[in-house]
N, C-alpha and C positions, 0 to 999 in steps of 0.2 A: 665730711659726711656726719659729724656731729651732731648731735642735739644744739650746743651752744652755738649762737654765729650774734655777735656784733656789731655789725654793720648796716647797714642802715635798711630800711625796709625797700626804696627803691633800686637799690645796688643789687639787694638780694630777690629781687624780682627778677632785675637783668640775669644775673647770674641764674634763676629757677629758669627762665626762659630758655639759656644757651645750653643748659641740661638736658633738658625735653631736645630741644633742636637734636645734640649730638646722641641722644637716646634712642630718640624714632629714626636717624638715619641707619644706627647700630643694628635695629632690631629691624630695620625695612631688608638686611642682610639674612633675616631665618627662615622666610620660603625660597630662597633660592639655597641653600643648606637642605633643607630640608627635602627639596626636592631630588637633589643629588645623593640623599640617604635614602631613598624609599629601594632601592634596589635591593639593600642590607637587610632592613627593617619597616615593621610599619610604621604607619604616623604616629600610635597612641605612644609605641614602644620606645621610639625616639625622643618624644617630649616627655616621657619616663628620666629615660637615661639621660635627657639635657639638664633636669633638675638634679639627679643624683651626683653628677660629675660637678656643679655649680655649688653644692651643699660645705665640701670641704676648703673650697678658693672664698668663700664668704665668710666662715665661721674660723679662718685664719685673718682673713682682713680684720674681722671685727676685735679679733684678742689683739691683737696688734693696733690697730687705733684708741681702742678702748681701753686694752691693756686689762681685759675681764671676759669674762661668759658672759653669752648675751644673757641680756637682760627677758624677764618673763613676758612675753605677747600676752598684747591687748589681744580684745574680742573681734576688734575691726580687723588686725595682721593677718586672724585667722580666717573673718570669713570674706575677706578680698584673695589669698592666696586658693579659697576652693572657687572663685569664682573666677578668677586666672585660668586655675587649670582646668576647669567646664570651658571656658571660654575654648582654649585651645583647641580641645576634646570634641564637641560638639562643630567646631567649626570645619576640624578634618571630617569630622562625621556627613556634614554639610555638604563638601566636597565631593564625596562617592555617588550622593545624589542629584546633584543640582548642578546647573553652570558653576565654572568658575568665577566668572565675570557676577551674576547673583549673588554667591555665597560672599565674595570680596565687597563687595556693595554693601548686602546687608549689614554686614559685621560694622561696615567703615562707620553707617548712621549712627552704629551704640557709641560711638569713642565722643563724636559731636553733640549728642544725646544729654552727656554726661554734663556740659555746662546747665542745663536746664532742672537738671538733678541737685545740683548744688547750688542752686538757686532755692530749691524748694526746702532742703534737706537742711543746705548749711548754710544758709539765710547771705551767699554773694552772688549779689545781684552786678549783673554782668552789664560794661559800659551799652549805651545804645546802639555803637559799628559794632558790637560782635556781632549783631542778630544778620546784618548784613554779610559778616566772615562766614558764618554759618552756611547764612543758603549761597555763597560763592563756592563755599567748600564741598557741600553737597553736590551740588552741580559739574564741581570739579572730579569727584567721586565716581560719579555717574559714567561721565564721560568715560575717564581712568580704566573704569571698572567694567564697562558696558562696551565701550568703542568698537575693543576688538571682533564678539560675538566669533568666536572660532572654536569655542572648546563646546562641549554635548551641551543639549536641550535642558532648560528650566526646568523642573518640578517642584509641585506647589508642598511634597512634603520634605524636598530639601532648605525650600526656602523657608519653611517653619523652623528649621530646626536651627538654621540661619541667624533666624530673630533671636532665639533661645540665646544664641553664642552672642548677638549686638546686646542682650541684656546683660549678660553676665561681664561682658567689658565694662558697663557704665556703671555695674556693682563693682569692680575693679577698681576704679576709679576715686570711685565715691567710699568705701571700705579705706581703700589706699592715703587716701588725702585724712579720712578722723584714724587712722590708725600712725602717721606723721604729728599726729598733736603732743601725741605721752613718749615716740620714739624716731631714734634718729633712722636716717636712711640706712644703713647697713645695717643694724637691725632688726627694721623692717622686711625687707630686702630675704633676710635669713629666713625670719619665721614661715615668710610667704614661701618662699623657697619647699620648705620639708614640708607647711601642706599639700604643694604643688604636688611633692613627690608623691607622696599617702596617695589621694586621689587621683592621678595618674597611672598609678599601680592597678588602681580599683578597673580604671577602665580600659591599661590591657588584656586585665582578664574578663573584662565585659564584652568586648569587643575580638576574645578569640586569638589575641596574636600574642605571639612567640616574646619573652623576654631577652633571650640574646640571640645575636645575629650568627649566620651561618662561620664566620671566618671573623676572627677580633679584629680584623681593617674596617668590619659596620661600626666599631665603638668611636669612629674618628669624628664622621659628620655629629652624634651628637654629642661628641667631646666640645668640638670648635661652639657649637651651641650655646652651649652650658659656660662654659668659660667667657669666651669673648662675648657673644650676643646675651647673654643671660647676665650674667656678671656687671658688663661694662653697660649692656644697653639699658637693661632696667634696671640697672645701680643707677643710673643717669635718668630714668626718670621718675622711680621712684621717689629718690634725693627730691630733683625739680618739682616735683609732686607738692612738698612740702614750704617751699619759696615760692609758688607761685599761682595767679588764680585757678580753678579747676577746669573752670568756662574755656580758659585759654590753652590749656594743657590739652583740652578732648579737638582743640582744631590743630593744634601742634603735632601731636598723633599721626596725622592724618598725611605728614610726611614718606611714614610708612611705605603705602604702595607706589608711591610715584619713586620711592627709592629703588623697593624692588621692582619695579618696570623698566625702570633705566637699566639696572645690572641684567637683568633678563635680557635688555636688546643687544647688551655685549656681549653675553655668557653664551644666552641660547641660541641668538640672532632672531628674535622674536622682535622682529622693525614693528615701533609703534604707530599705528595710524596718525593721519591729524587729528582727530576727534581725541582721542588719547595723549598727544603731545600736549592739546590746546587744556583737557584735561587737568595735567601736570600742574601745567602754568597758573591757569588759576586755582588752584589749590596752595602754588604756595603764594603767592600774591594774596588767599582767604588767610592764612598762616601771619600775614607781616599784618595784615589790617588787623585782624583780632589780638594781637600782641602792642600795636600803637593803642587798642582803645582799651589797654587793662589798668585798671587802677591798685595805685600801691597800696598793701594791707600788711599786718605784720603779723607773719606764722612763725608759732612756736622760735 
């Protein structure tokens, strides 16, 4: 998770690629976490505690690979780590108001978004099958996201607030990849981490709820969080962030839900329609075609 790597720039695509893959499968594990903690605590207050618990397994990794304190964050570390933790923020927020199926949806557009972003921002222009991966993945989304139609009614000011959270992902994204230029992935990884905290703090008390849970057994779900999904999923895409194109990272993402949909059908017995299995499938089928049409480039 170094700054330095060697190896050849298409090696190190393969490898940013299989990053991302085992990052978005990691993380496609935090709302079904997550939802198993809302008994304990609330949403904001959880995604609080995932980054606080995640703060000290990162800044031991880093003295020990680095064999140093981290190093001073860029300006990108910092304003990718607040647009993480709006992301989150705003999306739970999303939730109370809006379908689930909407709020999932909307969010999924900002991650595929972000190719388009960095096209403009960071001058890579993406092969010509992404554009195809794209609206396969969208469609894949849709379905995924939409199929079920079982949880409450749309509302057009949750859906707004929806968009709010799809943009702050593609700032995410696009923050995360120039802040990868000056710094390795762990830490990276870190600085986003303690802004994450800062501003999740800000918005348990914006939003009214409790800092700690009624009984220390609430501190488990966002221990597992913090550590293994935090830690290990976005160490993993962060890092990949950095090896690989951005365009392809934002349809890799998008592994996410189809992950947690699958664990949901075992967990909850929440059996996925076919609309939603067929979903799934092309989604990851958008996933293999935008990753066959990335071209090698060499980062940092």
């Amino acid at each position: 998770m170094t700054s330095v790597d060697i190896s050849p720039p298409a090696q190190r695509e393969w490898l940013g690629v299989l990053m991302l893959m085992g990052g978005a499968i990691a993380v496609g594990f935090a709302p079904i976490a997550l939802r198993l903690g809302l008994e304990d605590m609330g949403p904001q207050a959880i995604a609080f505690w995932r980054y606080v618990f995640a703060l000290p397994v990162l800044l031991i990794l880093v003295v020990l690979f680095e064999r140093r304190a981290p190093a001073k964050p860029n300006i990108f570390a910092i304003l990718a780590g607040i647009c993480f933790a709006l992301d989150i923020g705003f999306w739970h927020w999303s939730l109370t108001l809006t379908s689930v199926s909407n709020a999932t949806f909307i969010v999924n557009i900002g991650s595929v978004c972000v190719g388009f972003l960095a096209w403009l921002f960071l001058k890579e222009r993406p092969a010509p099958i992404w554009f195809l991966a794209v609206v396969l993945a969208v469609a894949g989304a849709a379905a995924l996201s939409l199929g079920g139609q079982t949880d409450k009614g749309a509302s057009f000011e949750g859906d707004r607030i929806a968009i709010i959270a799809a943009l702050c992902v593609s700032g995410y994204f696009l923050c995360s990849k120039l802040a990868r230029r000056s710094m390795n992935g762990l830490e990276t990884l870190f600085w986003l981490t303690l802004v994450e905290a800062v501003v999740a703090a800000g918005m348990v008390m914006a939003f009214g709820e409790s800092f700690m849970p009624e009984d220390l057994s609430g501190f488990r779900v966002p221990m597992i969080l913090g550590i293994f999904i935090h830690v290990i999923g976005q160490g993993l895409i962060i890092t990949g962030l950095g090896r690989a194109p951005t365009s392809v990272a934002g349809v890799i993402i998008l592994l996410q839900p189809v992950v947690a949909a699958a664990v949901s059908w075992k967990v909850f017995g929440e059996t996925l329609t076919s609309l939603q299995a067929s979903g799934g499938l092309l989604i990851l089928f958008a996933v293999w075609l935008a990753q066959r049409g990335r071209k090698p480039q060499a980062i940092d």
